[in-house]
N, C-alpha and C positions, 0 to 999 in steps of 0.2 A: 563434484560440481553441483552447487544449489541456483536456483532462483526462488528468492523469495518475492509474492505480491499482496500487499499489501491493499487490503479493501474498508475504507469507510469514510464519511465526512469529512469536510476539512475540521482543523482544530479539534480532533479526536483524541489525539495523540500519538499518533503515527512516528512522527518527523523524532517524539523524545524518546519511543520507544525502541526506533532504533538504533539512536546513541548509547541507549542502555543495553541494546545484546548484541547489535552488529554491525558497529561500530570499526571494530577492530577485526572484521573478519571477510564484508563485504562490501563489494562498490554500492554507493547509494546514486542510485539514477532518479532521477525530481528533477518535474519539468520546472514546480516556483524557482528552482536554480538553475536549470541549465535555458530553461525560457522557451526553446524552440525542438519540434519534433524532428528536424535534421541534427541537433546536438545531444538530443535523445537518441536518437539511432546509430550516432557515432559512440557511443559509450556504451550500449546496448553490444555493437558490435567486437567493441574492442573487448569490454567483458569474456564472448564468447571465442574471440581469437586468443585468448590469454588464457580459457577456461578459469577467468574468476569467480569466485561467487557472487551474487548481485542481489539488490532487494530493489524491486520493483515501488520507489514511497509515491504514490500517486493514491486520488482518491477511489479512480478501477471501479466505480457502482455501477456498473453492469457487466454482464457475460462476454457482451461482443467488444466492451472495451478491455478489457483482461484478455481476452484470446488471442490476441496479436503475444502478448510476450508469453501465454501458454502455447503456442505454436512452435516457434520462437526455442523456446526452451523443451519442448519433446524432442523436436527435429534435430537438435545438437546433444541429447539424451542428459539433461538438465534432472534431477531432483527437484520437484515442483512443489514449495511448500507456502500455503495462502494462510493472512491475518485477517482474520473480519474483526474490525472492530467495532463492538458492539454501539448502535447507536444512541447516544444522551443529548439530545437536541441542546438545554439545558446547559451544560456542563462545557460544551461546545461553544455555545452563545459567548459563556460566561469568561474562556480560556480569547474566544480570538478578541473581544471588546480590551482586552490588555494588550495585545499586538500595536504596533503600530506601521504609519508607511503602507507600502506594497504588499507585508506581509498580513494584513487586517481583511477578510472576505466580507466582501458587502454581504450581506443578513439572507437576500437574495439567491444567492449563491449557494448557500449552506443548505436551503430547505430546497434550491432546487435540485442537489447533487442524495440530499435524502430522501423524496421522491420515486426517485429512480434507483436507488439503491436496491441491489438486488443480494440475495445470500448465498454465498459462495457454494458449490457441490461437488462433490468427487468426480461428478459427470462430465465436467468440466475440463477433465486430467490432471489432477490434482493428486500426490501421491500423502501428501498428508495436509490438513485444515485442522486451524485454531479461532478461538474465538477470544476476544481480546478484550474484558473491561475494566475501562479506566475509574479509577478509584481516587481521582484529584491527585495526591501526589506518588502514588503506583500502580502495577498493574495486576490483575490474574488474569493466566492463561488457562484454558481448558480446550482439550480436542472438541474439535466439534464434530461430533458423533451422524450427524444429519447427512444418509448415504443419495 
């Protein structure tokens, strides 16, 4: 049983990245989809009553907002594996200004959620961290080594 959490900006590439590895393997729980923290928690739970895998796509920039599903995920003895995606303010601007509708973050939004972005640490209980940068149309991964 894994939890994956996923940590960076919006329009990072979070949401493509993981159609590209876990997709086919893991529940995606996202609140721009399910909307509200009660249908977050129902999917959250059911996850955990089904022991499925899950990946946490939210943007999670801070410690105390991740520690609910690191909590969460120790207590039901979860594999805890965190994405930082590195941040390219840039690149980010440039991907959500193509978005359209509901899914487009006011400009706002994006430098306030990078602000507070904080780097993810094994202190955290985290049994393994990667750091994730987007390369326009793919990714590299590397451990992040930073204990």
């Amino acid at each position: 049983m894994e939890c994956v959490i996923f940590i960076g900006i919006q329009a990072s590439g979070k949401s493509t990245f993981y159609k590209e590895k876990f997709f086919k393997t893991h529940m995606r729980i996202n609140l721009d989809m399910l909307r509200t923290r009660n249908r977050e928690n129902v999917f959250l739970q059911a996850s955990i009553d089904t022991s499925l895998p899950f990946v946490v796509d939210n943007t999670n920039p801070t410690i105390e907002e991740r520690k609910k599903y690191i909590d969460l995920a120790k207590t039901h003895k979860y594999k805890l594996v965190g994405y930082y995606f590195e941040p390219d303010y840039d690149l980010s601007y440039e991907r959500n200004e193509k978005r359209q509708g509901n899914e487009k973050v006011p400009e706002v939004g994006i430098k306030s959620t990078l602000k507070k972005l904080e780097i993810p640490s094994y202190h955290e209980g985290f049994d393994e961290l990667y750091i994730v940068r987007s390369l326009h149309e793919e990714f590299e991964v590397e451990e992040l080594t930073l204990k």
